[in-house]
C-alpha positions as CSV (number, residue, x, y, z in Angstrom):
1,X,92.8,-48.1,-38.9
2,X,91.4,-50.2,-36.3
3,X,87.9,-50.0,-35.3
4,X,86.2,-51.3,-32.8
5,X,82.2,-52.3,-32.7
6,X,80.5,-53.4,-29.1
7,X,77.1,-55.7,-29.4
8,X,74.0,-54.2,-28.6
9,X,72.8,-55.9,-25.7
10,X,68.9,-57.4,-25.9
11,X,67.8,-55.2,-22.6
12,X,69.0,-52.2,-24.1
13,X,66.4,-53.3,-27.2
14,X,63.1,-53.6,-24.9
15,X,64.1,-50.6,-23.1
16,X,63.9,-48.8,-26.7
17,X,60.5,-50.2,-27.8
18,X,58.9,-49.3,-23.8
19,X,59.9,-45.7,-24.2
20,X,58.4,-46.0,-28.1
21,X,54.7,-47.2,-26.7
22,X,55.4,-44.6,-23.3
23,X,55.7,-41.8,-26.0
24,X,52.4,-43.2,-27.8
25,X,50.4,-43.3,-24.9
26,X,51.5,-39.6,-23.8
27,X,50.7,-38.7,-27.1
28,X,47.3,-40.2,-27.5
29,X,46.0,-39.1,-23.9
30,X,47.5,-35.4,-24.9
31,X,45.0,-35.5,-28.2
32,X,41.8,-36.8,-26.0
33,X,42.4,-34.3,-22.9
34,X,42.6,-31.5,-25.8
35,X,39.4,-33.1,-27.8
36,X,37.5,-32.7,-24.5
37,X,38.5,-29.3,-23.6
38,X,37.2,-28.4,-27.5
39,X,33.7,-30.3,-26.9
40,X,33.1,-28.4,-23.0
41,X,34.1,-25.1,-24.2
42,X,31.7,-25.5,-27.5
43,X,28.2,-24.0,-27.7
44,X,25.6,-26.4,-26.2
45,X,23.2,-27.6,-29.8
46,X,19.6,-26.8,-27.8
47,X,21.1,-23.6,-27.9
48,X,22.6,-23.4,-31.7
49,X,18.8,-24.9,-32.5
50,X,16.7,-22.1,-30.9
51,X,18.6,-19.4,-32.3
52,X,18.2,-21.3,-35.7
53,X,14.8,-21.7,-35.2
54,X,14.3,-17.9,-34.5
55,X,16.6,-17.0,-37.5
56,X,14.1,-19.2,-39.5
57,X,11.0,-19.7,-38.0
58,X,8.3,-22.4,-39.2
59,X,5.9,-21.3,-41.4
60,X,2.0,-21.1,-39.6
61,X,-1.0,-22.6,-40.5
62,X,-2.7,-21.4,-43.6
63,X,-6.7,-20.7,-43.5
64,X,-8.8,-18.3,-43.9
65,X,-11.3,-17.3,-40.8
66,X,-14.8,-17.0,-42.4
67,X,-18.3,-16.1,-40.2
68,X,-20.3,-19.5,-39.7
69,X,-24.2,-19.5,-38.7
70,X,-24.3,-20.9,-35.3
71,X,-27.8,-22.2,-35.3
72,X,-30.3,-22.2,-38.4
73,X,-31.4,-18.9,-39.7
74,X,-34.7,-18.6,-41.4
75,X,-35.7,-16.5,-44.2
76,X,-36.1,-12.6,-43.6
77,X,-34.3,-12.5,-40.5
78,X,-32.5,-9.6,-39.6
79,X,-29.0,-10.7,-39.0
80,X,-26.8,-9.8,-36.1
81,X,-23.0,-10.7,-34.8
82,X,-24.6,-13.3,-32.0
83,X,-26.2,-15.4,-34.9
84,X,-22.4,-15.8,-36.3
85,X,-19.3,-17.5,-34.8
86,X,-15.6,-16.9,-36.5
87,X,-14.3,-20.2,-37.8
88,X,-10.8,-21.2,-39.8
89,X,-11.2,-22.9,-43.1
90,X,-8.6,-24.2,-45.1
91,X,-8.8,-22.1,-48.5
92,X,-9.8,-24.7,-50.8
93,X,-13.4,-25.1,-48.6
94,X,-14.0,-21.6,-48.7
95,X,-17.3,-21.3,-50.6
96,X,-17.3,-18.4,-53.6
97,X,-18.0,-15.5,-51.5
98,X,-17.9,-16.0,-48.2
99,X,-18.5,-13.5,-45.7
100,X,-14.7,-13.0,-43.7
101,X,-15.0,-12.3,-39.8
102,X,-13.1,-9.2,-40.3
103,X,-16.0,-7.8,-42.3
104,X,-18.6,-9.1,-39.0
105,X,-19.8,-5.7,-38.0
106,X,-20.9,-5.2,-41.7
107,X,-23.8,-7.8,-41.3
108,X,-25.5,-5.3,-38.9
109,X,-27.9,-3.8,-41.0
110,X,-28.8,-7.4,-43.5
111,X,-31.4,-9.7,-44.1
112,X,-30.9,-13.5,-44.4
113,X,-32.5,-14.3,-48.2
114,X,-32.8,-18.0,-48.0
115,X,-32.6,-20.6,-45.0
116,X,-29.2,-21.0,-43.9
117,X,-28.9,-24.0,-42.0
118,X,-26.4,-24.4,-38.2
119,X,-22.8,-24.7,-39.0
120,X,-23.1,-23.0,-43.1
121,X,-20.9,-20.4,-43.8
122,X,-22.3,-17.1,-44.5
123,X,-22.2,-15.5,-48.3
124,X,-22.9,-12.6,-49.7
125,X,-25.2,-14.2,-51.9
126,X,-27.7,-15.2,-48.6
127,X,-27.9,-11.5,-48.0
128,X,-30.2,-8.3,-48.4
129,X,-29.7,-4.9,-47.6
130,X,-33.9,-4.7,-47.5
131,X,-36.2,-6.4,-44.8
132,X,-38.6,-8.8,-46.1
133,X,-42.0,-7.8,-47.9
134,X,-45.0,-8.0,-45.5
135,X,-46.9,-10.1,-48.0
136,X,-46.7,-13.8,-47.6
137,X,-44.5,-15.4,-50.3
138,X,-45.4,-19.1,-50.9
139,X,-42.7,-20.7,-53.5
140,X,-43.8,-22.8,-56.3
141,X,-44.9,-25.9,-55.3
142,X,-45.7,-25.2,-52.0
143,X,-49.4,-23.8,-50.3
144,X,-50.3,-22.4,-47.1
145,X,-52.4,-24.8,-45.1
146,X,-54.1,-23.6,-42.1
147,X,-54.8,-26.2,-38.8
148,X,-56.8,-25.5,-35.5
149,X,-55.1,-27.2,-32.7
150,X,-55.0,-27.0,-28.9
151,X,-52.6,-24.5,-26.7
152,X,-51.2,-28.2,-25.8
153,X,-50.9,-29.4,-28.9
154,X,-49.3,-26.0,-30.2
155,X,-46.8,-26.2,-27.6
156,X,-47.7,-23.7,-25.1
157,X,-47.1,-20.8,-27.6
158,X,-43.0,-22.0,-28.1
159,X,-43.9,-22.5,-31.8
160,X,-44.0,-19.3,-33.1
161,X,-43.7,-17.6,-36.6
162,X,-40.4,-19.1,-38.6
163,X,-40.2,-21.7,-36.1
164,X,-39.8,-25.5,-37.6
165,X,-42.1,-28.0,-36.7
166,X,-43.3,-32.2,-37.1
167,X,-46.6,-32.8,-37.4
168,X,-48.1,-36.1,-35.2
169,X,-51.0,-37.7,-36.8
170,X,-53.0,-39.1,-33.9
171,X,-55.4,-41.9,-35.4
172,X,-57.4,-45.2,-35.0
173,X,-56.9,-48.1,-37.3
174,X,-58.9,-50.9,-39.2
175,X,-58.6,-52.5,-35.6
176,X,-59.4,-49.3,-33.8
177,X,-56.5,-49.8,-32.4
178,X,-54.9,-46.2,-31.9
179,X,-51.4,-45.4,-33.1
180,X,-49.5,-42.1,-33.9
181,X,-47.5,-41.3,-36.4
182,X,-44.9,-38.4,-37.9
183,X,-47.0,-37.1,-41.3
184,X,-44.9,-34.2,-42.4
185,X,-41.9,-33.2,-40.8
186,X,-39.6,-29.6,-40.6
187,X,-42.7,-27.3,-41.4
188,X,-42.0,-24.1,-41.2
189,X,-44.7,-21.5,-39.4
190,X,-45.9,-18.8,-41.1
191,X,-48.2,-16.9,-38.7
192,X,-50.2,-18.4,-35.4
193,X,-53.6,-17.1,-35.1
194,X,-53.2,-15.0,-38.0
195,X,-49.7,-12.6,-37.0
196,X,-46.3,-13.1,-38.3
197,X,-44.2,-11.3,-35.8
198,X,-41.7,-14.0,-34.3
199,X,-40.2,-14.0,-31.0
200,X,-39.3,-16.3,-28.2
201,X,-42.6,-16.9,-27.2
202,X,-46.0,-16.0,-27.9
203,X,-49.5,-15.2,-25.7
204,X,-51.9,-17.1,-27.1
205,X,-55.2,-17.0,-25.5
206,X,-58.4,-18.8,-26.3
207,X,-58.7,-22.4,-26.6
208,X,-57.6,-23.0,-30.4
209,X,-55.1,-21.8,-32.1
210,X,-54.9,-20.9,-36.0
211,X,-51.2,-22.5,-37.3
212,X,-50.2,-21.7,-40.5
213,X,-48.0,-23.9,-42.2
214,X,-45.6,-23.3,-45.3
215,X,-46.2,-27.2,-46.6
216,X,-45.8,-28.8,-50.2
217,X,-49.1,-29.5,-52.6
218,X,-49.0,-33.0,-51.5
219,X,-48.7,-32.8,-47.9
220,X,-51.6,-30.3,-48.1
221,X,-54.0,-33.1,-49.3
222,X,-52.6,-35.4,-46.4
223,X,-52.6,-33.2,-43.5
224,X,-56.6,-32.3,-44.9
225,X,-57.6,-35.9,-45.0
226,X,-55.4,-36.6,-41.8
227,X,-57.5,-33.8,-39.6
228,X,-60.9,-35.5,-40.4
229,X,-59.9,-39.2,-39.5
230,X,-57.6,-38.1,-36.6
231,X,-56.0,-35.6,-34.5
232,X,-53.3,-33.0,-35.1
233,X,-50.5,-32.2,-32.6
234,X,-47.0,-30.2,-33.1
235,X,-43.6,-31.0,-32.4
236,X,-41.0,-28.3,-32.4
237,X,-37.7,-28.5,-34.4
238,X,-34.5,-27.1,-32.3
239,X,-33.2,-24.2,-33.7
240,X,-29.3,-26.6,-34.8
241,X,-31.0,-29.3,-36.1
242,X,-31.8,-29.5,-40.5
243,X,-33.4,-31.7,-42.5
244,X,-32.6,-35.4,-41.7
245,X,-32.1,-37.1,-45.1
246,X,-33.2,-41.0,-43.7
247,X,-37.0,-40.2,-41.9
248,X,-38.8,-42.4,-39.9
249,X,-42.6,-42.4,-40.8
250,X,-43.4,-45.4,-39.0
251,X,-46.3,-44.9,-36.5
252,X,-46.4,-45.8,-32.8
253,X,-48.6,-48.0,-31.0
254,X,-48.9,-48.6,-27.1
255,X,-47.3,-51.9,-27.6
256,X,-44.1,-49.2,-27.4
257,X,-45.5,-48.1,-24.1
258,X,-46.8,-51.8,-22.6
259,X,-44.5,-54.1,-24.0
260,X,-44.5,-57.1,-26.4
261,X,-47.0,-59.2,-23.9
262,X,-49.6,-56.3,-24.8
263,X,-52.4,-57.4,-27.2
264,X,-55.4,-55.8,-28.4
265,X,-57.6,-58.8,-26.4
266,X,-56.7,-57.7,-23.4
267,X,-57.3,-54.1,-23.8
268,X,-60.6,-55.2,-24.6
269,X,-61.4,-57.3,-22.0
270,X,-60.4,-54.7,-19.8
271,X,-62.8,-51.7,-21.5
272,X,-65.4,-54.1,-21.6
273,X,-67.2,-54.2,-18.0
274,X,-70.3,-56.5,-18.9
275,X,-72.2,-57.8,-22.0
276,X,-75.9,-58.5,-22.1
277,X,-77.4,-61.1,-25.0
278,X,-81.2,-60.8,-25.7
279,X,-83.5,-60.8,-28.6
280,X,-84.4,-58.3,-31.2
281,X,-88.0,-57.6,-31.0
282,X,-88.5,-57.1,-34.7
283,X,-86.4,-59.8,-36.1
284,X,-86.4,-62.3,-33.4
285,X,-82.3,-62.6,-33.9
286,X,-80.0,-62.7,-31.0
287,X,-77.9,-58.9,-30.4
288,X,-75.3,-58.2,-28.2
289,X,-75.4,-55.4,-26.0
290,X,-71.9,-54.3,-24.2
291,X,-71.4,-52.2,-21.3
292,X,-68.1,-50.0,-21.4
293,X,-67.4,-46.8,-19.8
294,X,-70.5,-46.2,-18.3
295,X,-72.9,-46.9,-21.0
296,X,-74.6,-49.9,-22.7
297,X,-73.8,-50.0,-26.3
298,X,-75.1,-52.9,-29.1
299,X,-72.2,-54.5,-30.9
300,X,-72.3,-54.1,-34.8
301,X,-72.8,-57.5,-36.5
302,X,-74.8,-59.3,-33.5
């Protein structure tokens, strides 16, 4: 049996292998067109993220809002909702019994115990259902010591009972040179010419004024030694402000006022108007007589 067998040509070969890679192509472009019809008709993620979001919200901020003094309450004073602000602490600086601002409109009818100074929060331990004794209560260690002063000097009747106070110490020194300095500082008041009752300001009439001060043993001694060399003046305390731990007790002289150039000499030479030299009738010495202000004077040690 005969057979017969006809050679494959080489175009017929390339025309194979271009409809191979035409097939290829089709079927790659077929796979992206279909990949991007997928992606368009897919939810958008913003979306997929807020829904996820509201499925499982993030947990809030833990604290705890407490009742903070928002300036410095003395002792005995009646307490009220405008001496506190609401604050949020985190619950590991939440004192042992702390006052919570839910429980704000239970302060109403309290007494402050102790001093609670600006920004403290409040606890149950600083407060009393009973308003403070009548009698003056002086803790250990501490006396009442009573100073006359000016209106001026007792600020125009702004200090007033539970208000805090510095104490100036005007005063000459070895050089008579005059200077002022800060002897006691954050004195509480106890009573102005002899009444207790605080407010924002009191009428004080007369010329002096009686200031009571709650002050230690020791700074009883120096403000009574301080009162018969010098002069006594007040300085009042705003109601924010505590104790400062680092205190400045250096005094102040009018070379703060004049400048460095300023020197005792001159301020002398200016007081000094004339000076007069003559004899001592009884001892025959030589005495100097100065006139300053208005009067002749003899200078000690002439």
């Amino acid at each position: 049996m005969a057979h017969s067998f006809r050679a494959i040509r080489p175009a017929q070969t390339y025309y194979a292998k271009i409809k191979w890679l035409v097939g290829c192509l089709t079927t790659l472009v077929l796979l992206l067109v279909a990949s991007l019809a997928y992606t368009v008709s897919a939810p958008e993620p913003a979306t997929v993220t807020a829904e996820a979001s509201t499925m499982f919200p993030e947990p809030a901020e833990v604290g705890i809002e407490v009742l903070v003094a928002t300036k410095r309450i003395e002792a005995g004073t009646r307490l009220s909702q405008q001496l506190f602000r609401a604050e949020v602490v985190a619950p590991e600086q939440v004192p042992l019994g702390a006052i919570l601002a839910s429980s704000q409109s239970a302060i109403g009818n309290s007494f402050s115990k102790a001093l609670i100074p600006s920004g403290a929060t409040l606890v149950a331990a600083s407060l009393s259902d009973r308003p403070p004794v009548e009698e003056l209560i002086i803790p250990p260690g501490y006396r009442a010591f009573t100073i006359s002063i000016s209106r001026d000097q007792a600020i125009n009747g702004f200090a007033v009972p539970n208000s805090r106070v510095d104490i100036l110490w005007t005063y000459k020194d070895r050089t008579k040179a005059k200077k002022v300095a800060t002897i006691v500082r954050f004195v509480k008041i106890l009573a102005l010419n002899g009444k207790r009752a605080s407010g924002p300001r009191m009428d004080l009439r007369g010329k002096k004024v009686a200031v009571t001060l709650l002050v230690s043993e020791k700074d009883s001694r120096r403000l009574a030694l301080a009162r018969q060399i010098g002069k006594l003046s007040l300085t009042l305390v705003g109601i924010t402000e505590g104790r400062t731990l680092h205190e400045d007790y250096s005094p102040s002289t009018i070379k703060e006022i004049l400048g460095p150039d300023y020197s005792e000499d001159q301020a002398e030479k200016a007081r000094v108007t004339g000076r007069l030299y003559t004899h001592d009738r009884r001892t025959g010495k030589l005495i100097l007589f100065e006139f300053a202000n208005g009067t002749w004077s003899r200078v000690r040690n002439s």
